[in-house]
N, C-alpha and C positions, 0 to 999 in steps of 0.2 A: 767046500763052499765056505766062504769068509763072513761070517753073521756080525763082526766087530763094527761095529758102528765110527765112521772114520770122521772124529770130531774136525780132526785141521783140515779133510777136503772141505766138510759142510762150508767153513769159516772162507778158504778158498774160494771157494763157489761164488760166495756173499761178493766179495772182494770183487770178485771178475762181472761179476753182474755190473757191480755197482760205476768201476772202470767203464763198462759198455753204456752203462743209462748217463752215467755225467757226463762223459766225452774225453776227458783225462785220467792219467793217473794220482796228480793234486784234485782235482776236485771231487773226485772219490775218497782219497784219503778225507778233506772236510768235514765232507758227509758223513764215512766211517769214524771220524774221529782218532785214525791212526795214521801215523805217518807215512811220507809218499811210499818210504825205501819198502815200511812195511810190507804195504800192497803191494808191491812192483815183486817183493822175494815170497812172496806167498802165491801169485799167480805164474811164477815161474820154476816154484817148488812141485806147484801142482801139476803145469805143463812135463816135466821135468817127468813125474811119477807114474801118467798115464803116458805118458810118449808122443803124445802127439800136440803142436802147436795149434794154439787158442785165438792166437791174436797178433795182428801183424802191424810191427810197431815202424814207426818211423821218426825225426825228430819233429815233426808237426800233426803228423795224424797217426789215430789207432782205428784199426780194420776187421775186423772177424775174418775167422777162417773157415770153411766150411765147416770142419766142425765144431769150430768156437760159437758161429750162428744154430747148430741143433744144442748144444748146451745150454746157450745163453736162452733158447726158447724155453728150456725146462727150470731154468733158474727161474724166470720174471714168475712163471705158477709158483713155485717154491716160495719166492718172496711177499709173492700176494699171501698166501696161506699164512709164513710165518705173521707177517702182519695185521693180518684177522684173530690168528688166535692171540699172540698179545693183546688185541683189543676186548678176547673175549675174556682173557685172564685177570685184567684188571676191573674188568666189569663196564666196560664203554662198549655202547653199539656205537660201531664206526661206519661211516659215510660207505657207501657201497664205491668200491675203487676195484682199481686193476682188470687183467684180465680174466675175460670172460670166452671160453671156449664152448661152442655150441654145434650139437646136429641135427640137421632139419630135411626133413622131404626135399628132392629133385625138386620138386613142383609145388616149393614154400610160398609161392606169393598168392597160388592158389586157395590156399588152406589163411591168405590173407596174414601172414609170418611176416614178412616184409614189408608190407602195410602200416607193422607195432612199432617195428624195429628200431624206425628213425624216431619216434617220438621217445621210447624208452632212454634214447642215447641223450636226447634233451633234457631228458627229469634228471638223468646220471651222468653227467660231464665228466667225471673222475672212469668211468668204465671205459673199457674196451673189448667190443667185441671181435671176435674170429667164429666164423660161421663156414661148418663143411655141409656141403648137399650131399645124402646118401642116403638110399632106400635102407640101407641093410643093416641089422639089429647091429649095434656095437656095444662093445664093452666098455663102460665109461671109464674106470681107471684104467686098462691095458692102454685106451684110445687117447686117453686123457682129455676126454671132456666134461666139463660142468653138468651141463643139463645135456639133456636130448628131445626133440619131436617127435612122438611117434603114434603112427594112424592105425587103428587096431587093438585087439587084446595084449594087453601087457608081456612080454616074452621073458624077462626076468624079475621071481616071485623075491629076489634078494634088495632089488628097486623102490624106493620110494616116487606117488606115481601123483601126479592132479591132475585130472580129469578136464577139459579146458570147456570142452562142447562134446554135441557128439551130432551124425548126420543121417538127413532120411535120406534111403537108399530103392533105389528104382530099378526095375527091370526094364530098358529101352530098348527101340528101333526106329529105324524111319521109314514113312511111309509108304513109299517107293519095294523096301523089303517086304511089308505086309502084305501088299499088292501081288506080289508074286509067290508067297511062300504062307500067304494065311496069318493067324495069329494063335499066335497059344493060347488055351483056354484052361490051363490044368498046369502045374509044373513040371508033371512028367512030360508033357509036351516038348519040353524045352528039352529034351534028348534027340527031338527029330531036326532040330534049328538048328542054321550055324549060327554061332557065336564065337564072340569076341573076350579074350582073356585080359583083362590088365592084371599084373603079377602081385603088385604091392598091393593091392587094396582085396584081394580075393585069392585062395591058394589055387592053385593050377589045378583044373579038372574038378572043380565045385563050387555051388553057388550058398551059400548059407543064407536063405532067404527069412528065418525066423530061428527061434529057440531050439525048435524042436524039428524042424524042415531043411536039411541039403539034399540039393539037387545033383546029380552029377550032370556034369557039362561032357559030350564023348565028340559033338561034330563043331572041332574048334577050327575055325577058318583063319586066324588070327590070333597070334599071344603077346601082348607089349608089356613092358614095362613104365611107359608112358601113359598118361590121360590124354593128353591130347593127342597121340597117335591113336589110341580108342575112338575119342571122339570123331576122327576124320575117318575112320574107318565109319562108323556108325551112320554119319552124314552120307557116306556113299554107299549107302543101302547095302554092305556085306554083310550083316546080323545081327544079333543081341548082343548086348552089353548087359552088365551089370556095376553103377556105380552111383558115388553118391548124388541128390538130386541138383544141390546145389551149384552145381559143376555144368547144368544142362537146362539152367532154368530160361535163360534167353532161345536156343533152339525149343523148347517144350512151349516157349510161348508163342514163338513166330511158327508152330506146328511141322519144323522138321523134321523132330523125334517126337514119338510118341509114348506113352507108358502101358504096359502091359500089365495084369495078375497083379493090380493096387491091393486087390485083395489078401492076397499070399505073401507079401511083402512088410514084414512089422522090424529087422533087423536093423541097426542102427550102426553108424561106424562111428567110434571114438578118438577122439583127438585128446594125446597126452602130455607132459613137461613128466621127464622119470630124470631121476639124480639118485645120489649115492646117499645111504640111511644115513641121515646123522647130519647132511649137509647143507637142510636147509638154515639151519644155525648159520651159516655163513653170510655175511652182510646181501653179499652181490650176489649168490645164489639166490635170498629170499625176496631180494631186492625184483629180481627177474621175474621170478615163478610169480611173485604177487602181481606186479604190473601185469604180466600178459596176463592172468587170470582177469583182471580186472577188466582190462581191454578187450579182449573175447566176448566179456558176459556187453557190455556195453556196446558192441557192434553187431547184438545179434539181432 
């Protein structure tokens, strides 16, 4: 393994970036402050080393190449970062800029994410975001994202985490179901029900109803990964759910679902912003984390 740190690709890199954001070869050089021929044998020194073509020239336009376009996407992070820490080295807090890579729940607009999103981009004109929808725990540097969303107890203790809200969580059915199958009076009850699993908000085959209270779930008629497949399942009288309240307040008031065991019920689901120790020092990370903090607490 080669641990040498290879200062002329870094410089490279810079180069080929900076070609791809200004649009030429001269106005890269400008920018850079080096001459055209410079940039032109440093980006084809580079192509040259790794083997494979970056960028497809022609005497009026330059092109990325496929893999010129997965470089050039790990450059602009490379560039924002170097840019930030200059700012932090000389001692400027600088304007929150560049890209902002984020992961959010399938079902962001729910949890009202998409709601924030566009007003954030107004107070920050210099950002840009890239926003992936995915349930499942990722690793922010491997994944390479800034922040992440995530609904639940925190899954890595390596994580810095804020806490945004958190939700009252409900045992439902509709009426229709209780009508035919009774209603539970007890949590062991709810071994004799069918119920309905949604994956992401509750582990398969348990209900974590308080601190010290899981249930198991054994007569599962249905398992989704979606809420709103829950939901329509719920609405057509197949069983119990378990999720959070907010998500059901318009059926719970027009009395299509109903709540069960309010009693038995104290658990809370948490809604998090996790990023890497150390990173909310960065303009546009702290930038984020504070705005939607702020926005959460104000929409509640």
């Amino acid at each position: 393994m080669n641990d040498k740190l290879e200062i002329g690709n870094a410089v490279a890199l810079m180069s080929f970036a900076a070609v791809v954001d200004c649009g030429s070869f001269s106005a890269a050089a400008d920018a850079l402050g080096y001459s055209k021929a410079a940039v032109s044998r440093q980006i084809s020194q580079l192509e040259l080393k790794i083997g494979v073509k970056l960028l497809d020239r022609t005497t009026r336009t330059i092109a990325l190449t496929p893999a010129g376009r997965e470089i050039y996407n790990r450059c602009v992070r490379i560039m924002d970062e170097v840019k930030e820490t200059n700012d932090l080295l000389v001692g400027i807090q600088s304007t929150p800029s560049g890209n902002l890579r984020i992961n959010a729940p399938v079902v962001a607009s729910i949890f009202r994410i998409t709601e924030i999103i566009p007003e954030f981009l107004k107070r920050y004109p210099d950002t840009r975001l890239f926003i992936n929808l995915s349930d499942s725990q990722v690793d922010l540097l491997k994944d390479d994202f800034d922040v992440a969303f995530w609904v639940g107890d925190i899954y890595d203790s390596t994580l810095d985490a804020v806490k945004l809200c958190d939700y009252e969580m409900v045992l439902v059915g509709a009426g229709e179901y209780f009508a035919q199958h009774g209603r539970p009076r007890t949590p062991s009850d709810l071994k004799e029900h069918d119920c309905i699993i949604e994956t992401h908000l509750s582990r398969p085959g348990e209900w974590r109803l308080s601190s010290d209270q899981v249930v198991s779930v054994s007569h599962v008629r249905l398992t989704s990964n979606s809420v709103r497949v829950t939901r329509e399942a719920l609405l057509a009288g197949m069983g119990i759910a378990f999720l959070p309240r907010f998500l059901l307040e318009e059926d719970l008031a027009a009395k299509n679902l109903e709540v069960v065991l309010p009693g038995f019920v104290t658990n809370r689901l948490p809604l998090y912003l996790v990023y890497e120790k150390g990173h909310y020092i960065l303009a546009k990370v702290k930038a984020f984390v504070d705005f939607f903090s702020a926005e959460v607490e104000r929409l509640k």
